[in-house]
C-alpha positions in Angstrom: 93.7 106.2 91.5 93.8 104.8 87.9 97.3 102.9 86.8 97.5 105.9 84.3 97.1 108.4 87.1 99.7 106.3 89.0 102.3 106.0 85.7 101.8 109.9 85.9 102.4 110.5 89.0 105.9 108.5 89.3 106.7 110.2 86.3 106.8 113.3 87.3 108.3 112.5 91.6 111.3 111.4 89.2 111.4 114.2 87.2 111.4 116.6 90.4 113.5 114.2 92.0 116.2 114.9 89.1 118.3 111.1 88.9 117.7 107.7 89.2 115.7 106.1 92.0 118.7 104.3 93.3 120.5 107.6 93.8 117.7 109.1 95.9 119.0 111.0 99.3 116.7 111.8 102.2 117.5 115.0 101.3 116.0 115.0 97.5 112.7 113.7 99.0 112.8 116.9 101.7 113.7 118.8 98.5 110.7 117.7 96.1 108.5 118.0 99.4 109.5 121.6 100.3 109.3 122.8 96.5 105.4 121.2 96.7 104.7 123.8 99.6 106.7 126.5 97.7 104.5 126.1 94.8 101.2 125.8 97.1 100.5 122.4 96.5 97.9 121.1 98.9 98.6 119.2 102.0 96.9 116.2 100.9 99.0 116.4 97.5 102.4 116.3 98.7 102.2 112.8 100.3 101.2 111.3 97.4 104.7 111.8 95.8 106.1 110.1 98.7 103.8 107.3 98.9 104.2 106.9 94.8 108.2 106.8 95.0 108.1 104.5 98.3 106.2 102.1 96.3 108.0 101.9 93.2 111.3 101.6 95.3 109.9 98.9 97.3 109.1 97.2 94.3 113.0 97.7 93.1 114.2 96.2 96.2 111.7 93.3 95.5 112.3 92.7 91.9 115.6 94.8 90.7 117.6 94.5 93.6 120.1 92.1 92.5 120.2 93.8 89.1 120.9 97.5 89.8 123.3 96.2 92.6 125.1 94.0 89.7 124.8 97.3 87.6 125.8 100.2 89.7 127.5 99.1 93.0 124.4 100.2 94.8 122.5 98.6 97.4 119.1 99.7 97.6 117.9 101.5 100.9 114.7 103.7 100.8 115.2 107.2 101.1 111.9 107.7 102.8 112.7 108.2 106.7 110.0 108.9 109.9 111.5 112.5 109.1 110.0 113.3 105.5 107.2 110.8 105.4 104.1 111.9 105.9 101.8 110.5 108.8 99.4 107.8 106.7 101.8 108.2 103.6 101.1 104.0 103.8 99.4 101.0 105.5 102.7 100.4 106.6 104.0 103.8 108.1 104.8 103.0 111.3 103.4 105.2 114.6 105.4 107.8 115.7 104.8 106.7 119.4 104.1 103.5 120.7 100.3 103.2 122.8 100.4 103.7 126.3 101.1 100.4 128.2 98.1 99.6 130.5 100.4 100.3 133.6 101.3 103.5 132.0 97.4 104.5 131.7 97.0 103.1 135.4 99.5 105.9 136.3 98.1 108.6 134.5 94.5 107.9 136.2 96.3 108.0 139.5 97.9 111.0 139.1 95.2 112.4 138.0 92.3 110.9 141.3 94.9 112.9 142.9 95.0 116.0 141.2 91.3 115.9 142.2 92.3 115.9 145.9 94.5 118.9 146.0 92.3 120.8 143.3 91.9 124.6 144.1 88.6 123.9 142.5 87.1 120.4 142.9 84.5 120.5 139.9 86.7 121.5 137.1 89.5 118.5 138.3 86.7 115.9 138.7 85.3 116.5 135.0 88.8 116.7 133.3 88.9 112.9 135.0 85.2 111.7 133.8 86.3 113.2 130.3 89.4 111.5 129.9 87.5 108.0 131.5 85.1 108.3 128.8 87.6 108.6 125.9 89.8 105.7 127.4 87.0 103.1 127.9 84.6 104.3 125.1 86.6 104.9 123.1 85.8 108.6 121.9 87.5 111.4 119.9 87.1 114.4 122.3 84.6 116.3 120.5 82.0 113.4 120.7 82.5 113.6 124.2 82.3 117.1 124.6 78.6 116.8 122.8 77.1 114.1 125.1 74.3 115.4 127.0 72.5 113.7 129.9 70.1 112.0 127.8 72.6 110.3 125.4 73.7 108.1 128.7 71.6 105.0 128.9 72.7 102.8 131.7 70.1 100.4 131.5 71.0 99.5 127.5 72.8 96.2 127.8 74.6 94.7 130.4 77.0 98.0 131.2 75.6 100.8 129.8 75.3 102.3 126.8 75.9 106.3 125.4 74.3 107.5 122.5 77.3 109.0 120.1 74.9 111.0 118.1 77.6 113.1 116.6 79.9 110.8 115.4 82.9 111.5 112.9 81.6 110.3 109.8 83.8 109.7 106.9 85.4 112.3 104.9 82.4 114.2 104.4 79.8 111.9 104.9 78.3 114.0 108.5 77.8 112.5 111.6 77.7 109.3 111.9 75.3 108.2 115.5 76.5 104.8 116.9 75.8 103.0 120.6 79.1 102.2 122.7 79.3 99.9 125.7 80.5 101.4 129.0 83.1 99.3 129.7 85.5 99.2 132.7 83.4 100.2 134.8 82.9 103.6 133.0 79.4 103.4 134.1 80.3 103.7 137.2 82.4 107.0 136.7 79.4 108.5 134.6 77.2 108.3 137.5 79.5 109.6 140.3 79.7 112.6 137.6 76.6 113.1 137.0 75.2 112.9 141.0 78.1 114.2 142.9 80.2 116.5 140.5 77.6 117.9 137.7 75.7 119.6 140.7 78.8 121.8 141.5 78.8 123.2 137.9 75.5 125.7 137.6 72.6 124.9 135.7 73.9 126.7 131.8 73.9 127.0 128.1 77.3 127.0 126.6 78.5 127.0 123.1 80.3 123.7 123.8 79.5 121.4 127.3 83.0 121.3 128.4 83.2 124.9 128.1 84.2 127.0 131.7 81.4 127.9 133.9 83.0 131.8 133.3 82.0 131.0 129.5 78.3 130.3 129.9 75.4 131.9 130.6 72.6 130.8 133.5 69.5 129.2 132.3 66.7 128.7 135.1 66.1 124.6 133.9 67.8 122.7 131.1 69.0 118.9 130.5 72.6 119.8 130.8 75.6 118.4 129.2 76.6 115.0 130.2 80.1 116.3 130.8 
């Protein structure tokens, strides 16, 4: 965004914001917001009021502080809550949730081991646990999981193990983007009891996705098979 582009844009936050930036409510930023979705502004539009005003009344605090304080019996503090901000309105924009703590994650595995125990069905119970194993300790968004297939797992690349992510989230609009990712933790370990002790309870099938139910797939007589 060019310096005219930003001039523009602050420009016209303060004109919808109707008064001084020092006089800003939470409520006048919910109220410039709301009227953006009114008028059918798009999605990836609307924060970039927020983010334009957050700066410029960062850089009062910074700079004019003293002054407008001096001038209007004001002390500055930004309107902009965890309420009417926008996830990734900054660098700064804080999580809404805090990560897991590693005890916390430890729990969550337990739980489900035994889940897997008192299963009606074992297969189903014992995948949902590979899955979640391989987006922990490689680190995938669930749909590159989902897509892994039996030949994308290499346990003899490197020391641990390596699957091939060949549909990676690219950028924007860039496509898939394949990378190699180590099987760390011990996930190599989990990938193999899958794939010799739980895959063989699934039938052999060709499904539109290879997490989908056994109920939502169709027989085939050979195939590679999904990798979960």
């Amino acid at each position: 965004m060019t310096i005219d582009n930003d001039i523009g844009l602050l420009e016209r936050t303060l004109t919808a914001l109707g008064r001084p930036a020092w006089q800003v409510t939470p409520k006048d930023i919910d109220r410039v917001v709301g009227n953006l979705a009114v008028q059918g502004r798009k999605t990836s539009t609307r924060p970039e009021y927020v983010q334009i005003f957050k700066g410029f009344h960062r850089f009062l605090q910074a700079r004019k502080a003293a002054e407008i304080e001096a001038a209007f019996d004001v002390r500055l503090v930004c309107p902009v809550d965890e309420f009417n901000a926008s996830r990734h309105v900054g660098d700064d924009s804080p999580a809404l949730l805090p990560p897991p703590t590693p005890e916390g994650v430890n729990e969550f595995f337990s739980f489900m081991k035994q889940k897997i125990a008192t299963a009606r069905k074992y297969g189903p119970a014992a995948r949902d646990y590979a899955m979640f194993r391989t987006l922990y300790h490689a680190g995938l968004r669930s749909e590159e999981a989902s897509l892994l297939e039996k030949p994308d797992l290499h346990f003899t690349r490197g020391p641990f193990g390596k699957p091939h992510v060949r549909f990676g989230e690219g950028a924007h609009t860039s496509g898939p983007r394949p990378r190699w990712v180590p099987m760390l933790d011990g996930l190599d370990l989990v990938l193999r009891w899958f794939l010799e002790v739980v895959r063989p309870k699934f039938p052999t099938r060709r499904c539109s996705s290879p997490t989908s139910p056994a109920e939502a797939c169709t027989a085939e007589p050979s195939a590679t098979g999904s990798a979960i």
